[in-house]
VMD Tcl script that draws the C-alpha trace (Angstrom):
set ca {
  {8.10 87.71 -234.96}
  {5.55 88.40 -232.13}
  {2.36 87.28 -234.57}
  {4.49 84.02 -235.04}
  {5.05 83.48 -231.64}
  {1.61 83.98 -230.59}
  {0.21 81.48 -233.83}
  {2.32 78.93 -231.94}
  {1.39 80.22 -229.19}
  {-2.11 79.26 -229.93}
  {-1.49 75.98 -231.55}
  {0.05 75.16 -227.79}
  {-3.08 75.71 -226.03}
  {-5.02 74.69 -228.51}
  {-5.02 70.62 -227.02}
  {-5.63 72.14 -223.40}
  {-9.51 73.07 -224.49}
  {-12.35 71.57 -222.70}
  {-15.69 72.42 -224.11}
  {-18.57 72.76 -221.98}
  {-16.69 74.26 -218.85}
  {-14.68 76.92 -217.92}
  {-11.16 75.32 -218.83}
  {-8.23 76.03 -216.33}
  {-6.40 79.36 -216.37}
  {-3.37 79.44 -218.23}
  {-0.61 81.64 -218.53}
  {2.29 81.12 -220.96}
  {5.61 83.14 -221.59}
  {5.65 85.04 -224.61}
  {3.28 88.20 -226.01}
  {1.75 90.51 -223.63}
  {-2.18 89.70 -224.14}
  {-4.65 87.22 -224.39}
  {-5.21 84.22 -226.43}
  {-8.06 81.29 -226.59}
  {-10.65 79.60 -228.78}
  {-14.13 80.59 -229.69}
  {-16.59 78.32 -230.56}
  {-20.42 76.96 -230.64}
  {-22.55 74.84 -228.67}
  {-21.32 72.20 -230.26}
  {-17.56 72.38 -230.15}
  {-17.24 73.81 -233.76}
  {-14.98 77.17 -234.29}
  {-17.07 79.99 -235.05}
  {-14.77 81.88 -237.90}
  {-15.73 85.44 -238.08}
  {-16.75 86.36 -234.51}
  {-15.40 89.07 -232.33}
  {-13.52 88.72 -228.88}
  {-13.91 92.31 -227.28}
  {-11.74 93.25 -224.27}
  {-12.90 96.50 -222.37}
  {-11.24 98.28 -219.34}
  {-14.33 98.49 -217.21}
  {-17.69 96.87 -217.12}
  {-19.77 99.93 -215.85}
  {-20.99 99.79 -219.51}
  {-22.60 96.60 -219.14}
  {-19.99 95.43 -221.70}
  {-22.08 97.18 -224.68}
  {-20.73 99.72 -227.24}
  {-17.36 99.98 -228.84}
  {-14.59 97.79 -226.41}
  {-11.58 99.09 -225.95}
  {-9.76 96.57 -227.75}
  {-11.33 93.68 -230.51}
  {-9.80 90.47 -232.04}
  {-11.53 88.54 -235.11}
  {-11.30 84.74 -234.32}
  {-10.11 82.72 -237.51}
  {-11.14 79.98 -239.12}
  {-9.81 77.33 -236.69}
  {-11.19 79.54 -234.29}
  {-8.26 80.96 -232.39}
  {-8.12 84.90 -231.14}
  {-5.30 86.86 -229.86}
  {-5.32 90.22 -228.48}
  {-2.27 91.89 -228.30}
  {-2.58 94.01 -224.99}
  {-0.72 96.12 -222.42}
  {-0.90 94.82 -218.76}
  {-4.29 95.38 -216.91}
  {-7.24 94.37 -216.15}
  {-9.84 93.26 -218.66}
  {-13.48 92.28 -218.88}
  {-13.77 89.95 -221.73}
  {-16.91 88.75 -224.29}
  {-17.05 87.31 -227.46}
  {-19.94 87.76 -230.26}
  {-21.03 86.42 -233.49}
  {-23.19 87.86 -235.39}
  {-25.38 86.99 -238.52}
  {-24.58 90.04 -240.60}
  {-21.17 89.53 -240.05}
  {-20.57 92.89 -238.49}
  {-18.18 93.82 -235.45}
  {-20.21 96.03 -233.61}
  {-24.39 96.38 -232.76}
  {-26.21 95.64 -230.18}
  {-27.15 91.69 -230.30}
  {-30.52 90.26 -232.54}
  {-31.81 86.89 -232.55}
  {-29.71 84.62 -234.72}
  {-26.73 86.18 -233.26}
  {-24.68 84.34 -230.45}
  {-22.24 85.42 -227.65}
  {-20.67 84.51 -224.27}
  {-19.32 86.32 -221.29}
  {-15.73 85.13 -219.88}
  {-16.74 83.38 -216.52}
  {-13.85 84.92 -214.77}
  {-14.45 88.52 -215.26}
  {-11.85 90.55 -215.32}
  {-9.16 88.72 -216.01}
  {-5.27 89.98 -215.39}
  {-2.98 90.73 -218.09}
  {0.79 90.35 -216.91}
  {3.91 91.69 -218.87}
  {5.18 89.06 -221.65}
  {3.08 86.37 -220.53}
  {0.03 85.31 -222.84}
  {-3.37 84.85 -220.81}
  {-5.60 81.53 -221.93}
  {-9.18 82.83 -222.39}
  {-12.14 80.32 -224.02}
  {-15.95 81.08 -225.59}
  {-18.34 78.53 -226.40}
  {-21.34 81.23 -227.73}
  {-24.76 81.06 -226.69}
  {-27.53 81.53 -229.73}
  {-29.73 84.78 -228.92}
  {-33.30 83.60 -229.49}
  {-34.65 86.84 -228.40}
  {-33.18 90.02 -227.39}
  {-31.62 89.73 -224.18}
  {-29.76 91.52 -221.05}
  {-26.49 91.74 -222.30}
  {-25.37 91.92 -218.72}
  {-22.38 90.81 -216.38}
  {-24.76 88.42 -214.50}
  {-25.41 86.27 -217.91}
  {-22.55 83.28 -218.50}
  {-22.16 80.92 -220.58}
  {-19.79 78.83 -219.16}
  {-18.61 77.91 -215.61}
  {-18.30 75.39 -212.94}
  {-20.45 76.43 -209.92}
  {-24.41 77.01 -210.58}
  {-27.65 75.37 -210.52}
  {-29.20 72.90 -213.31}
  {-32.52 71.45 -213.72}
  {-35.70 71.45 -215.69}
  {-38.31 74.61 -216.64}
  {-41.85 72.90 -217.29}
  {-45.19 74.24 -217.69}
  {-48.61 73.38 -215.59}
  {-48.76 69.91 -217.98}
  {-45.56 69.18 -217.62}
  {-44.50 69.99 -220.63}
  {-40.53 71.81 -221.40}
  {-41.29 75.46 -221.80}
  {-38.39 76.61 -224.54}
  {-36.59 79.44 -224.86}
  {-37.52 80.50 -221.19}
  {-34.67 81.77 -218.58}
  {-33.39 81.31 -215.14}
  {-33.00 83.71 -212.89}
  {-31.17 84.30 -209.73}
  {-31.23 86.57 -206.67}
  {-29.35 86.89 -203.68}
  {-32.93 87.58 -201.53}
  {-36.47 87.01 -201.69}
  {-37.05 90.19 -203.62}
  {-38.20 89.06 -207.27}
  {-39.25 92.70 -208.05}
  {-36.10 93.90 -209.15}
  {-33.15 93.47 -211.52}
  {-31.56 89.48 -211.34}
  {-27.82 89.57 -210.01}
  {-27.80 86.61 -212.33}
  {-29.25 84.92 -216.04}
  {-29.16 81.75 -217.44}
  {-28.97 81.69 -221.01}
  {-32.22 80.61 -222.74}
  {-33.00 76.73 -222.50}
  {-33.36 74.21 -225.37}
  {-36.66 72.40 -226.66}
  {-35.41 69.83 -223.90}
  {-36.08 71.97 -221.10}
  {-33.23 72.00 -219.37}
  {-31.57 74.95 -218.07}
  {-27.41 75.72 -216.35}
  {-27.40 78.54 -214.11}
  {-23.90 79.37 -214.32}
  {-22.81 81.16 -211.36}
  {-19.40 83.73 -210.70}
  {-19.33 82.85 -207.04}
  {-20.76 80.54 -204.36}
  {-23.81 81.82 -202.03}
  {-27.29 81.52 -201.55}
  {-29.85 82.30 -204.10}
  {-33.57 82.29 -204.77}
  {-34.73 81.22 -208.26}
  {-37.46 82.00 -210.62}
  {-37.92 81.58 -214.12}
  {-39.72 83.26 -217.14}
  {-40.18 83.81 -220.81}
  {-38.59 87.40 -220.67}
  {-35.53 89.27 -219.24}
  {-37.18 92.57 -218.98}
  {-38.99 94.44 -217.20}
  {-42.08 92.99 -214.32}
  {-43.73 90.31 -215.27}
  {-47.17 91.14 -217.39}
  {-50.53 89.26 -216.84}
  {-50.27 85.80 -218.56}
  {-46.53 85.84 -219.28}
  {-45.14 82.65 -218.15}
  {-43.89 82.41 -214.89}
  {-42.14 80.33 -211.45}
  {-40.57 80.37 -208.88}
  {-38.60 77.41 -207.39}
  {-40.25 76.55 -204.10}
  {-39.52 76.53 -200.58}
  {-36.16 78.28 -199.41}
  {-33.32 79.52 -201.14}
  {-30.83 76.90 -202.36}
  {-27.10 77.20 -201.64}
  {-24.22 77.10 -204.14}
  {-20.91 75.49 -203.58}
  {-17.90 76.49 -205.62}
  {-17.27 74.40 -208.05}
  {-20.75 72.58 -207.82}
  {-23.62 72.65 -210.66}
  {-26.24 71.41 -208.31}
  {-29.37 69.90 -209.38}
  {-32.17 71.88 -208.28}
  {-35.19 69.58 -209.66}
  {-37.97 70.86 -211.75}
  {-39.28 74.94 -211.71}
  {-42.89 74.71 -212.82}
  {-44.29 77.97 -215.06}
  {-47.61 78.83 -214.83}
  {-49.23 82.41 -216.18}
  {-48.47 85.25 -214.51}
  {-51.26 87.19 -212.32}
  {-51.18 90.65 -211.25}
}
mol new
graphics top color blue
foreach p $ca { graphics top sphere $p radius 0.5 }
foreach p [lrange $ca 0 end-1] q [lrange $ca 1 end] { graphics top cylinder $p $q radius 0.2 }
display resetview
């Protein structure tokens, strides 16, 4: 009776989704847990990935989650849970497995409203559209997928040309020799990047080929200039063009 009330459960919510931003949360009477839809860029349901729910995020969301919930062919998860608090992300991957760390080919999302709160008999509404890896990435908290507040604009090179697969970054000062507090995911042949963001604030922006580690001599590499650019909630405000240009020590 409770996997039939969730399936309808799901088939409810189901008309609420709105691909391409972080849908309203919804809460329904019913199962204690957390149901949604997974799919790709695209809007298609991605059968045979994973939604993972873990009690903390001091892992950085990597190794085995505390709880896991195959999405099926429609592309509709549930995760039958107890009440708490849970940090949510959702991966596909190529060899079809339900655990490893991610590879290119692969694709995932975070849940742009980390953690989200699990109440007693009511169903929690939580939606993926997955990102493709095209290289190995920071599978960190600061990476979304999804979202309504952030920046969006255009990563070029010195001719002008779109540099794909290169990343946004974002920090909260001037200081571009450490760790991002945020990533975009990587941009298209297009150019064009969404730096989703958790929260409002200010934020200084550069962008680059790679996630990790200091930039090395000829790498490709930016920095938006002049000052820091604010962030309203709710806002995905256009930032203009960050222009790349290899990286000098």
């Amino acid at each position: 009776m409770r996997l039939l009330l969730s399936l309808a459960l799901l088939l409810l919510l189901a008309g609420c989704v709105t691909v391409g931003s972080a849908p309203p949360l919804v809460e329904e009477p019913g199962a204690t847990g957390i149901a949604g839809m997974v799919t790709d860029q695209s809007g298609e349901p991605m059968a045979g990935a994973f939604v993972y729910a873990y009690r903390s995020a001091r892992g950085g969301l990597r190794g085995p989650a505390d709880f896991e919930a195959e999405v099926d062919a429609e592309g509709r998860y549930f995760l039958d849970l107890v009440e708490g608090r849970y940090h949510l992300v959702a991966r596909a991957r190529q060899s079809g497995a339900d655990v490893g760390p991610p590879r290119p080919g692969d694709a995932w999302a975070l849940f742009p409203r980390n953690p989200l709160e699990v109440r007693a008999e009511r169903t929690s509404r939580a939606d993926f559209r997955l990102q493709r890896v095209t290289q190995p990435m920071l599978m960190r908290e600061g990476t979304l997928t999804s979202g309504e507040t952030g920046f969006t604009g255009t990563l070029v090179d010195a001719a002008g040309a779109p540099v794909a697969g290169a990343f946004v970054l974002a920090y909260s000062s001037a200081d571009f020799h450490r760790m991002p507090d945020f990533t975009s995911p990587a941009v298209g042949e297009d150019g064009r990047f969404t730096l989703y963001l958790p929260r409002a604030g200010s934020f200084c922006l550069a962008a680059r080929i790679r996630t990790r580690g200091q930039p090395q001599s000829g790498e490709l590499y930016g920095v938006l200039e002049g000052e820091c650019r604010a962030a309203s909630a709710g806002e995905l405000k256009p930032i203009g063009t960050i222009v790349l240009r290899p990286y000098r020590n």
